[in-house]
matplotlib code that plots the C-alpha trace (Angstrom):
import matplotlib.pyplot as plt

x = [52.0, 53.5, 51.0, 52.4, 51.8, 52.5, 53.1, 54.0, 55.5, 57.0, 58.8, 62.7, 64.4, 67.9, 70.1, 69.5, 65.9, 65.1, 65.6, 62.5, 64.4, 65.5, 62.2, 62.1, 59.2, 61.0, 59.2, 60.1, 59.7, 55.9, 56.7, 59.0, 57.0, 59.9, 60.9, 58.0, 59.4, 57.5, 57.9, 56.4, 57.0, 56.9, 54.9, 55.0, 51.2, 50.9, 49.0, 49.1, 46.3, 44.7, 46.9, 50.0, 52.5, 54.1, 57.0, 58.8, 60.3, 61.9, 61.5, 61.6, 61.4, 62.1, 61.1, 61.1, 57.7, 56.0, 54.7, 57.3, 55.9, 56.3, 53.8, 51.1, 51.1, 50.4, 48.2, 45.9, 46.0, 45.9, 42.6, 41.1, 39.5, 41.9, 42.1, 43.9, 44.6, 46.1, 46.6, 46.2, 48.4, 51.5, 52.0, 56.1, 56.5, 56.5, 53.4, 51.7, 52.7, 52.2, 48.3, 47.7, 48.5, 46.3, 43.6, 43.8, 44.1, 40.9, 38.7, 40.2, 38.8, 35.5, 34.2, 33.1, 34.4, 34.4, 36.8, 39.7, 41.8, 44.7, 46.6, 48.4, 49.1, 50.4, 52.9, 52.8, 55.5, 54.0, 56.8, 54.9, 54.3, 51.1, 52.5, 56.0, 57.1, 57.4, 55.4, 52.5, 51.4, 54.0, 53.8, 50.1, 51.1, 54.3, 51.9, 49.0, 51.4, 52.3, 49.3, 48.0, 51.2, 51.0, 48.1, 49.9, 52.1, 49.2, 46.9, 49.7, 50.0, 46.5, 46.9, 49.6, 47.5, 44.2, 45.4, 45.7, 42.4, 40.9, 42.3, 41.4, 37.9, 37.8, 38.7, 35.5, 37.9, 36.3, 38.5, 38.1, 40.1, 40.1, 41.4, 42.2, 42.3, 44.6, 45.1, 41.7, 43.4, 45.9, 42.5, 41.6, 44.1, 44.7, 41.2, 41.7, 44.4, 42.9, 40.5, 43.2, 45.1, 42.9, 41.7, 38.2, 36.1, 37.5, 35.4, 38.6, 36.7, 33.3, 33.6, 35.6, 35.6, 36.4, 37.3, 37.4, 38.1, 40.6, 39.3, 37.0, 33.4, 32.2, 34.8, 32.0, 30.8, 31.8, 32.6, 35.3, 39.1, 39.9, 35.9, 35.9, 32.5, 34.3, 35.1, 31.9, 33.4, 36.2, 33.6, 30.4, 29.8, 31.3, 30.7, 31.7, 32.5, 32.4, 32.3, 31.3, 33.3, 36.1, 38.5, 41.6, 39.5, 37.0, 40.2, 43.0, 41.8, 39.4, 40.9, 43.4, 41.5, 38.7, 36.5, 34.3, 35.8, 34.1, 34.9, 33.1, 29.2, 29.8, 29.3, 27.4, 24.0, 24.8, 21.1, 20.2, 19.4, 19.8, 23.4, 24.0, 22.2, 21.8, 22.6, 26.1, 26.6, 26.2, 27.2, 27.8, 27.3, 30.2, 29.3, 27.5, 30.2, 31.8, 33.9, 37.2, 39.7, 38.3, 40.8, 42.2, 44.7, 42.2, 39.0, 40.1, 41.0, 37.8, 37.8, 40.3, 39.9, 35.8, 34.8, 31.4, 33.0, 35.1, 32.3, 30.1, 33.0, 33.3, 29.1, 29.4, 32.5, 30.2, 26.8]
y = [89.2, 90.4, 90.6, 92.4, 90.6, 92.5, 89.7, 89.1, 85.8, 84.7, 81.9, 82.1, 83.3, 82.4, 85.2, 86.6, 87.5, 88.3, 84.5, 82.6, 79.7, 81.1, 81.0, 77.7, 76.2, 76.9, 80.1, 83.0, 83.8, 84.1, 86.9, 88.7, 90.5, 92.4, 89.2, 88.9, 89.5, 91.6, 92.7, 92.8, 90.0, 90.3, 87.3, 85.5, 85.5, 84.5, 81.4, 80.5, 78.4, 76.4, 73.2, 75.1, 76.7, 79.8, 81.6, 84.4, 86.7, 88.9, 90.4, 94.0, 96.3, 93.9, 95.2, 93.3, 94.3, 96.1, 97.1, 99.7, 103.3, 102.8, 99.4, 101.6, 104.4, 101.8, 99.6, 102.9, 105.2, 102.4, 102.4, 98.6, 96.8, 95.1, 91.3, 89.4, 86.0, 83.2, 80.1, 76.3, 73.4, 71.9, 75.1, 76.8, 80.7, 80.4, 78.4, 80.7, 83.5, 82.3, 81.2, 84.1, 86.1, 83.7, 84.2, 88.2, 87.2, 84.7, 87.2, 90.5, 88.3, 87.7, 90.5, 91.4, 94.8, 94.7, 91.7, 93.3, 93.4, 94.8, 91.0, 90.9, 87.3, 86.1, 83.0, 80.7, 77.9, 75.2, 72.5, 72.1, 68.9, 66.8, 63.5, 61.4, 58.4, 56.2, 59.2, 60.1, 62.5, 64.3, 67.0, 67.1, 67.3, 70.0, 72.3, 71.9, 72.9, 75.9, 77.5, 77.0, 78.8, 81.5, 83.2, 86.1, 86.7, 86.8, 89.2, 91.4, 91.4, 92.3, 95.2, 96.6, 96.2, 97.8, 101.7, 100.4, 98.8, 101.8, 104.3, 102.6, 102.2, 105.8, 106.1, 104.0, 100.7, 97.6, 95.0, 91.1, 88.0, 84.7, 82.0, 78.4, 75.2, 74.9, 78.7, 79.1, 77.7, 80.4, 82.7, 81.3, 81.7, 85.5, 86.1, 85.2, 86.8, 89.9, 90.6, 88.8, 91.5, 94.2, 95.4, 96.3, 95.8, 96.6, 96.8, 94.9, 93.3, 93.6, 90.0, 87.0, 83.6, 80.2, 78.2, 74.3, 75.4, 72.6, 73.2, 71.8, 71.7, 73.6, 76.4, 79.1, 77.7, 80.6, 77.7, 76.5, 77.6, 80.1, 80.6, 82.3, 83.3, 86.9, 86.5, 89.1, 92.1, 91.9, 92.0, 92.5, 89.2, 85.7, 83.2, 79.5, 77.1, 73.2, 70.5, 67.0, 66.0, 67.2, 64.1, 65.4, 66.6, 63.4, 60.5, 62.6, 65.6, 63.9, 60.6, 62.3, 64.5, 62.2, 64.8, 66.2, 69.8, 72.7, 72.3, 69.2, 70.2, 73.5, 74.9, 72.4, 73.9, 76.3, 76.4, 78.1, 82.0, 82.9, 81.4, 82.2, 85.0, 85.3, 89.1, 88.0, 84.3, 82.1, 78.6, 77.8, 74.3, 73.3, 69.3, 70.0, 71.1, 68.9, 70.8, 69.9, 67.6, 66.1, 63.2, 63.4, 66.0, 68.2, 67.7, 70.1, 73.1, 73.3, 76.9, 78.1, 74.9, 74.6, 78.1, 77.8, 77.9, 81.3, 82.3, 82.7, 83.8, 86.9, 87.8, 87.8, 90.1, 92.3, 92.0]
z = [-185.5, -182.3, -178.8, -176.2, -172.6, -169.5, -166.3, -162.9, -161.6, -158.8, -160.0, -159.1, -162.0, -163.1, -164.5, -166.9, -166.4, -169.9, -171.1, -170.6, -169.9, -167.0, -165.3, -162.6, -161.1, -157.7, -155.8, -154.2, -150.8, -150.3, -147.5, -149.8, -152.7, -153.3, -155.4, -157.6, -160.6, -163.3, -166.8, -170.4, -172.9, -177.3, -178.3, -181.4, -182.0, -186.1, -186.3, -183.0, -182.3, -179.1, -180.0, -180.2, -177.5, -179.4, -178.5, -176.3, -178.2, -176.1, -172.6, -170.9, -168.7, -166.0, -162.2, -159.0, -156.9, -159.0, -162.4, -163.6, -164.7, -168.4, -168.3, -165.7, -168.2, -170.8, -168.9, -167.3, -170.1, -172.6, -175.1, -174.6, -171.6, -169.6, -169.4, -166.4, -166.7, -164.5, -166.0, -164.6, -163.6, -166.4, -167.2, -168.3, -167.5, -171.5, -171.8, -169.0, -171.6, -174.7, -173.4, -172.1, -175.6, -177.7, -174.9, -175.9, -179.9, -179.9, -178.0, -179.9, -182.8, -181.2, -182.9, -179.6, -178.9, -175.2, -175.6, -177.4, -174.4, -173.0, -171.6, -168.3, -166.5, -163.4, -163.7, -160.7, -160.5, -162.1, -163.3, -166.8, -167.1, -167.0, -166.5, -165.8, -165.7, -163.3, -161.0, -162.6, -159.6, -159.2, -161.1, -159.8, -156.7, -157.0, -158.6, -156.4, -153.5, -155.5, -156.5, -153.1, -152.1, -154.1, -152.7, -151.0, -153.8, -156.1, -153.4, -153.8, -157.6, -157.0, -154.7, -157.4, -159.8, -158.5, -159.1, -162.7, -163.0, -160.8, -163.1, -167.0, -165.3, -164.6, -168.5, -169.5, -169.9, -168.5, -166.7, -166.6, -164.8, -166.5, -164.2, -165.7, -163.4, -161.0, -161.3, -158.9, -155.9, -156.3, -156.4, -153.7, -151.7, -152.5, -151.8, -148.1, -147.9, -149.1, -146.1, -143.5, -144.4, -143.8, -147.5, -147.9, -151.0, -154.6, -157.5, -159.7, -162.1, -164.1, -165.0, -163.5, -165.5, -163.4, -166.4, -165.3, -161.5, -160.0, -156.3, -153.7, -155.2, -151.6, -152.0, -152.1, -148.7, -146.1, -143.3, -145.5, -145.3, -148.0, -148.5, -152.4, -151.3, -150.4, -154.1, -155.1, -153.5, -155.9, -159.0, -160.5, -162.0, -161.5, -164.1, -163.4, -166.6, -165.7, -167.5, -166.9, -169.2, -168.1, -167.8, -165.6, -162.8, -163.2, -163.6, -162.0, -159.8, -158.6, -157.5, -156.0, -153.9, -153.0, -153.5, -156.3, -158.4, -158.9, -162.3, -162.3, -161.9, -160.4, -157.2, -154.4, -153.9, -157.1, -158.2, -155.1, -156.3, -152.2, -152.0, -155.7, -156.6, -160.7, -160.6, -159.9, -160.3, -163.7, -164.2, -167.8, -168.2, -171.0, -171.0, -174.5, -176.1, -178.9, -181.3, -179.9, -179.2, -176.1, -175.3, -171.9, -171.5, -174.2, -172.4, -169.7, -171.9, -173.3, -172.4, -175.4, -177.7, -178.0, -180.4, -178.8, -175.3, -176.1, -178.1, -175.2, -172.9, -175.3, -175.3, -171.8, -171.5, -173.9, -172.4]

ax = plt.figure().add_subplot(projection="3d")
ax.plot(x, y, z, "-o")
ax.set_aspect("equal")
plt.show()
């Protein structure tokens, strides 16, 4: 089985473009969207499984800046709900890929029909890799400073994107972003950058998942730099996944930051209905969860590894 995954990066890519391989975790000029790369990948989807990568099998209709006509026609006119996706730290361009087409497969197979989406993914320049020897946090490190760099880049994958999402919703499609991790502080980021550069509110998304959030457990305060709180003028419904659990944020994230994650125990003050109203806020608590691998690395994918967990992502992308 083949899944068709429609993306955006901007990673710096070596020529040729249509190699995967080609894709570095170096980054483009974050004033120069005319760089971001985009383009629709064939993935090998049989029997590809949480545990497993998958592969690339070929790329086209590679643009730089913008979706090209043939992928909005399909996107806009196309007849599912449209899933967005940005995936978290040690991540490849082919694992960001590759995730993001068994995120569409496990949900189309939901038997939810609200959940069989329509995939499109933004690829940051993460170095994909967890750990090295003899400097464990570097890779950490390299790919924090990325997604926190890659906010304008990703506002403006946003802004092409709206007509898209603003057109299938006026064809009865419903539209969701899924954001993994590390993949939050690029969220983050964009969402500042957003309103500092003068957009108003968009109605994006009916649903946005924070799967495991790798940011500052205060990043909904509106005092704090990058304040997500704007976050719910850019959708209906924001649903935060966290996980106490959750062993890379609580032994690696965590220690590193000297601070507590959102992914950790949710938002600070998160059981406040007046700061959190439950019309557009839930926090899914995922620390009973226990059908998965939960060793280290594991414990903080919970979202696509525990069926409970994408069991309940799916209801809510239905309900």
């Amino acid at each position: 089985m083949t899944t068709t995954v429609y993306f955006a990066t901007n990673r710096i890519a070596n020529h040729p473009a249509d190699r995967p391989e080609n894709y570095t975790f170096s980054m483009v000029a974050p004033d120069n969207p005319l760089q971001v790369t985009y383009g629709t990948a064939f993935v090998d989807s049989a029997g590809l499984t949480a545990d497993t990568v998958g592969a690339i099998r070929s790329i086209h209709d590679l643009q730089k800046g913008g979706f090209s006509q043939t992928a909005f026609d399909d996107l806009a006119e196309g007849g599912r709900n449209i899933l967005v996706f940005i995936h978290g730290f040690s991540n490849s361009f082919e694992n960001a890929l590759t995730r993001a087409a068994f995120n569409r497969e496990w949900l189309a197979d939901s038997g939810v029909s609200e959940a069989d989406t329509t995939v499109v993914t933004f690829s940051w320049p993460s170095r994909g890799q967890l750990l090295t020897i003899p400097f464990p946090t570097l890779p950490y490190r390299s790919d924090q400073r990325m997604a926190g760099g890659s906010g304008l880049p990703l506002m403006r994958f946003f802004a092409n994107l709206l007509p898209i999402l603003e057109k299938a919703r006026a064809n009865g499609r419903r539209t969701f972003l899924l954001t993994h991790s590390m993949g939050n502080l690029a969220l983050q980021g964009a969402v500042q950058a957003w309103f500092d550069n003068g957009n108003g509110d968009a109605e994006m998304f009916d649903h946005i998942f924070m799967a495991a959030p790798d940011i500052v457990d205060d990043a909904f305060d509106q005092a704090v730099t990058n304040s997500l709180a704007p976050l719910s003028r850019l959708g209906r419904r924001i649903t935060i996944l966290h996980n106490r659990r959750d062993q890379v944020l609580d032994k690696l994230s965590e220690t590193l930051n000297f601070c507590r994650r959102l992914g950790q125990d949710g938002p600070r003050g998160g059981g406040d209905a007046t700061l959190f109203p439950p019309a557009t806020y839930r926090m899914v608590d995922c620390s009973g969860f226990k059908d998965y691998d939960d060793g280290f690395s594991g414990s903080h994918q919970y979202y696509r590894r525990s069926d409970g967990v994408r069991a309940e992502i799916a209801a809510l992308m239905g309900s």
